[in-house]
C-alpha positions in Angstrom: 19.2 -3.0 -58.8 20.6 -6.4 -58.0 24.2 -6.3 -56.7 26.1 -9.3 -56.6 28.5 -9.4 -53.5 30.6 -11.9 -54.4 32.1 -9.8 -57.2 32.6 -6.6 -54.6 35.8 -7.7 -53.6 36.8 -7.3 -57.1 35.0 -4.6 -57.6 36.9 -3.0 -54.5 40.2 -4.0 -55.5 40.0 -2.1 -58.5 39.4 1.2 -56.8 41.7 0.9 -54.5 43.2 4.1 -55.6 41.2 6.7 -52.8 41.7 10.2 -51.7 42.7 9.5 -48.2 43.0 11.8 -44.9 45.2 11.9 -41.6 43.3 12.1 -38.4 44.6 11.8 -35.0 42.2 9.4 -32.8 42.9 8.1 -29.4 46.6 8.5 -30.1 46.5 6.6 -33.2 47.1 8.1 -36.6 44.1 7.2 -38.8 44.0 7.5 -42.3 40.0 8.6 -43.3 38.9 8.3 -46.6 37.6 11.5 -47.9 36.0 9.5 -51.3 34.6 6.1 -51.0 34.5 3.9 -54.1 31.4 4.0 -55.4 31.3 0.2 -55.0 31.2 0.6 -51.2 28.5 3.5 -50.9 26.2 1.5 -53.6 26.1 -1.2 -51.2 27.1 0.5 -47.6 23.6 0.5 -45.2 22.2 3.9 -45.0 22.5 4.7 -41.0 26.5 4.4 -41.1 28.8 7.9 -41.1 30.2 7.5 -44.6 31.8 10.8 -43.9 34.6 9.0 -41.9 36.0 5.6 -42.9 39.3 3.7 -42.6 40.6 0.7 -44.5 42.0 -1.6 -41.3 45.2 -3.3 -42.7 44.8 -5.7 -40.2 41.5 -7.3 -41.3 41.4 -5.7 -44.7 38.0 -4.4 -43.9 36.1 -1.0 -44.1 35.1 0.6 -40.9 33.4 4.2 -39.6 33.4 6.2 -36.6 30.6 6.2 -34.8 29.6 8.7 -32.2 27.4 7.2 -29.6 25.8 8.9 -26.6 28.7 7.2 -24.1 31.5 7.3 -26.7 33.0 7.6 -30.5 34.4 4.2 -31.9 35.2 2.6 -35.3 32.7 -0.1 -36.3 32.2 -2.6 -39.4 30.8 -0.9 -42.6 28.6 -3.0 -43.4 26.1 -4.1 -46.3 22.3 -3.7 -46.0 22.6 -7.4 -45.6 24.6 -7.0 -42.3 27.5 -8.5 -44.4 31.2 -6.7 -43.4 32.7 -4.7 -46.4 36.0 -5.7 -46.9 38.9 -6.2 -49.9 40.3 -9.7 -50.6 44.1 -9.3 -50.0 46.2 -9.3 -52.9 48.0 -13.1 -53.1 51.6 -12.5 -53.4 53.7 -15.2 -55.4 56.4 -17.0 -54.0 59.8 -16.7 -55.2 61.5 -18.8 -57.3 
């Protein structure tokens, strides 16, 4: 199956409607994704934990909490490429 990444972002936008959950982390209130797109797991690399995944407002981008032998952190989602999955930011139209 050839995906073309440049029309993810699209893609992405238009299923940006997700079931989404609280979780408290390190005294921050993160909001996990209980459903991925199906965009994002068709193209996600298989050794991430798709089971818990945030959209970061501040970059726009996908990442998943990762449970390492020292610590758990959030990392990049990323593509099977090693490409960062993340939604272009809607352009908002000046006022007139």
């Amino acid at each position: 199956m050839n995906v073309r990444v440049g029309s993810l972002p699209f893609v992405l936008l238009m299923l940006g409607a997700c079931d989404v959950e609280s979780v408290e982390t390190n005294g921050t209130n993160l909001r996990f994704i209980t459903q991925l797109p199906e965009a994002v797991t068709a193209v996600a690399a298989p050794f991430q934990n798709l089971e818990a995944v945030v959209l970061l407002p501040d970059d726009n981008c996908y990442w998943y909490n990762h449970a390492g032998p020292v610590e758990t952190t959030l990392l990049p989602l990323r593509t099977t490429q090693g490409r960062p999955i993340c939604v272009e930011r809607a352009e908002v139209a000046p006022a007139q």
